[in-house]
Structures are given as C-alpha cells and as structure tokens.
N, C-alpha and C positions, 0 to 999 in steps of 0.2 A: 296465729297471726291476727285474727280480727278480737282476740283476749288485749294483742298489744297498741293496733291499731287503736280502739274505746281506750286504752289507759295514756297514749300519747296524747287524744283528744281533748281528754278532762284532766288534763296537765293544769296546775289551779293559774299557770301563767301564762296560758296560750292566747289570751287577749294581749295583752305587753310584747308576746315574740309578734304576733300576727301585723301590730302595727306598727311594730319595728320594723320587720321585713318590707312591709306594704313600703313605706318612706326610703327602704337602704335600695330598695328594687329599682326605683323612679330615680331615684340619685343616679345607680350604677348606669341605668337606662342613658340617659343624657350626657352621663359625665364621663363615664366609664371605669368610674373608681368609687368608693366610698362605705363599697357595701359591710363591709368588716368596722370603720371608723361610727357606722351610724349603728348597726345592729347589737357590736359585742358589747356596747357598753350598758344599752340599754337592758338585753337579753337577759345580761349579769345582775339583773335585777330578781330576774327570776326562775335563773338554774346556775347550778355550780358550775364552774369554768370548765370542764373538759366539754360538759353535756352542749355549753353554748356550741363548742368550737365544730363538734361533731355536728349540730343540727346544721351550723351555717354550711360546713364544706355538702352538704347532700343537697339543699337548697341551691346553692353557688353555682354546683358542677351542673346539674343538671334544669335548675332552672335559669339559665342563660346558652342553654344549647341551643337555639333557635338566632340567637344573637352572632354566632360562634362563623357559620361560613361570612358573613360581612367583615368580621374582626380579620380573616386569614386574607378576603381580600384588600383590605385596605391597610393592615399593617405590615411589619418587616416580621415574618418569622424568624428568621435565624437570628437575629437580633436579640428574639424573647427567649429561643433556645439557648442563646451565652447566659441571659440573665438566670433562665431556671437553674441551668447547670451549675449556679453560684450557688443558688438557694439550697439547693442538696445539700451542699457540702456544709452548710450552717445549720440547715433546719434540726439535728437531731439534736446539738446542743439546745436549742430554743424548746425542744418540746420537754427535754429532760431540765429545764425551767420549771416548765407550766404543769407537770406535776409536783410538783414541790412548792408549790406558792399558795398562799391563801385566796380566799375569794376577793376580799377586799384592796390586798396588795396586785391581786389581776385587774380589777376596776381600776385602781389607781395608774396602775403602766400603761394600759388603753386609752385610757380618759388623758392623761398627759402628753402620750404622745401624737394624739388628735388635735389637740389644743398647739402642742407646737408646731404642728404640720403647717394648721390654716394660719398661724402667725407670719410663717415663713412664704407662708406662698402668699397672701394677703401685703405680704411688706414690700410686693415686686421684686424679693430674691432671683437673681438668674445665672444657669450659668454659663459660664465666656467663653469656655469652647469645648466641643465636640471632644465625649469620654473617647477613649483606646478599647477596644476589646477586654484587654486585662482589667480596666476599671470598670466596666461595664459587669463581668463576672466578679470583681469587687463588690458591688454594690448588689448582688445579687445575695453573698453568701449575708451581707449583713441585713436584705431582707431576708432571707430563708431562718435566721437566725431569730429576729423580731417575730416574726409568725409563727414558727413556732413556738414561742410563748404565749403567745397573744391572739394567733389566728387573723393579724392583720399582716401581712408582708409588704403591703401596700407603698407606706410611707416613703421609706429611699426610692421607690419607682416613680413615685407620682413626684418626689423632686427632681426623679433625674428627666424625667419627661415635661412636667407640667410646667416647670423651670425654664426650657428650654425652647426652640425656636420650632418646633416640629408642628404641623398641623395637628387642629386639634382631632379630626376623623386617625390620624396615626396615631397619638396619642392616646384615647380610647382604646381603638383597634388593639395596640401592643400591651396596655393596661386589663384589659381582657386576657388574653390569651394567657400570661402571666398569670392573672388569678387561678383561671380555671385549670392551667397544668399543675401549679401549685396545689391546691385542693385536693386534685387525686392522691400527688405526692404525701401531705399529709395526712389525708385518710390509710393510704397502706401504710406507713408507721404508727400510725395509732392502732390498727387490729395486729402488725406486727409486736406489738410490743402490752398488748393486753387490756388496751383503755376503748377500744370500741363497742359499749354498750347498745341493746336493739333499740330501749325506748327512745333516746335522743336523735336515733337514723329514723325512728318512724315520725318522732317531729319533724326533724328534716323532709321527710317528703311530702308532711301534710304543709307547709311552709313553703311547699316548691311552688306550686299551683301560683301564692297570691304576690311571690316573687316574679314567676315569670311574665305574668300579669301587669304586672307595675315596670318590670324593664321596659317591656316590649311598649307602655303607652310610654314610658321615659325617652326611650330611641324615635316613637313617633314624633314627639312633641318636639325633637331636640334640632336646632336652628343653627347650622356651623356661620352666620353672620350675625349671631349670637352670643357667641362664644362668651365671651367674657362675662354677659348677663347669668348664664349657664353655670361659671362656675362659682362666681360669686355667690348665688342659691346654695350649690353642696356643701360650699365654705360657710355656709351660715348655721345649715341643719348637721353640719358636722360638730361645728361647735357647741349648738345647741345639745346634740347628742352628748356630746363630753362632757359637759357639764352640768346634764342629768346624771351620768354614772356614776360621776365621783362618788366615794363614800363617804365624802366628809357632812352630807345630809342626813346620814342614819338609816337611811334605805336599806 
C-alpha cells in the first residue's frame, strides 16, 4: 500500500490533476456542477482516459461527502432517484464506448460537448414546461449513456435544471446528488467488468483532500442573490477548460 501510495504521488502529472481538481472543486462548490466538464479534459492531458475517469469518481464520491446532507435537504430526492434509474439503463452502453476510443478522440467528445453545454446555456436556452416523469428518466438514460463514455453525465442534467425555473440551492442540491449516486454507479461497473486499476484510485484519494477543500470554500463563498454572477464564472472556466483539452493543440 504505501509502495502504491509513493508511486501515485510521483505520478509525473500530479501538478496538472492537482490543479484541475483544485478549480473543478470551487466550481462544483458554488455551482454545483462542473466537476467532470472542468477536470476531464484537462486531466486528459495527463493520464489515459479510464485512469482520469476512475481517479475523478474516488475524489467526487467522497470528496463532496460533507456537501452531501445540505444537497438531500434542499433538493427533491425522488426526482434524482427517476433520473439515476435512467442513467443505469444507458451507462453500460457509454462505458463499452470509452473503452474503445482513443485518447484523443476522448479529449475531443469532452472538450465538445463542454463547449456546447455553455453555448446553450449562455444563449438563455429554456425550457417552457415542466418534464413528465417519463422524460425525466429520459434524460437520465441519455446522461448515464454520455458518462459513461466520458465521465461527465452532467450535461442533459445541468440543461434540464439549469434551463429551467427551479431555484438555484435545488438546482445544486439535485445536481449533486445525481453526481455522486452516479459515480458509485460507475465505479462498480468498472471493477465489474475489469478496468479498475489501484494506482489511478490512489490518485483519486490523494486528489480528495484538495477537492474537498475547494468545494467546501466554493459552497462558502457561494451567494444565492448572486446567482447569475456564479454561474456565468463556471461557464467561463468551463470553457476555458474545453478549450485547453482539445487536441487540436498537440498536447
């Protein structure tokens, strides 16, 4: 254990996760989304795509546990429960993706579909009325589907909320809990099916520390008479993120 712990440490790209993490934390903190749109792309810089996806779900899960009873009281559980149950039923398609794709063609589907998120939500996209249930697990299977390729599930959620008229503490609120039940979800398919390596779970937990660090001053800092200043921020370092990752720089 401490043979692996030294060899996660002197990983030669633990500065680039550290302050990726450090920026996706402080985002997620305030906004309550973003942590997969701002870390994976960056991370992708500097581990092969299963390794990122593994280190973020062990940082995720458990560094935003402290976050985690404000999220249940402030948002709709059974709401998040319809959307996960979608995500199930897509994720295994999305992971049997994401083994199969190159590094660069994974930088590329992150970094794109980052860019089109803050376009969309930056253009004052909304939408006009309140999903059904059935669409609601709709939009679940087609995030569980996206993350699992990619490790962001985020996007269809963050337009189906962030679109809409919901406060932004439920918004968060239900944008959390979604993550963090997803993440578990992904990790047991990933040791179920043979790709969960120890060294990229022990970056993962060296990475927990300065995530949950950065949430927890992001949730301080974070001003619901604000809001819009708040998210216009994530939408900017989201983008910024994306358009570091691309590969079209030779990275």
């Amino acid at each position: 254990m401490i043979d692996l712990f030294y060899s996660a440490l002197s990983h030669d790209g633990l500065p680039i996760l550290l302050t990726a993490v450090t920026i996706a934390g402080l985002v997620r903190g305030f906004s309550g989304f973003g942590t997969a749109l701002i870390y994976v792309p960056l991370a992708s810089l500097a581990m092969p795509p299963v390794w990122v996806l593994t280190a973020m779900m062990i940082f995720d899960i458990f560094g935003v546990l402290p976050l985690v009873p404000r999220a249940v009281r402030d948002g709709r559980v059974s709401e998040v429960f319809v959307l996960v149950a979608g995500a199930l039923v897509g994720l295994p398609a999305g992971m049997f993706l994401l083994t199969r794709i190159g590094a660069d063609e994974f930088r590329l589907l992150i970094s794109l579909a980052a860019l089109i998120l803050v376009v969309l939500l930056a253009s004052g996209w909304r939408v006009k009325r309140a999903l059904s249930q059935r669409a609601k697990a709709g939009v679940g299977v087609i995030a569980g589907t996206f993350g699992g390729a990619t490790g962001a599930p985020g996007p269809p959620i963050i337009l189906l909320y962030l679109s809409g008229p919901d406060r932004p503490a439920i918004v968060r609120a239900n944008n959390m809990l979604f993550l963090v039940l997803f993440d578990v979800a992904f990790l047991a398919l990933l040791a179920a099916i043979g790709y969960l390596e120890p060294e990229p779970v022990m970056i993962g937990v060296i990475l927990t520390l300065p995530y949950a660090l950065a949430g927890w001053l992001g949730q301080m800092i974070f001003d619901p008479q604000r809001e819009r200043f708040y998210r216009n921020i994530a939408y900017a370092i989201i983008a910024l993120s994306a358009l570091i990752g691309l590969p079209v720089f030779g990275w």
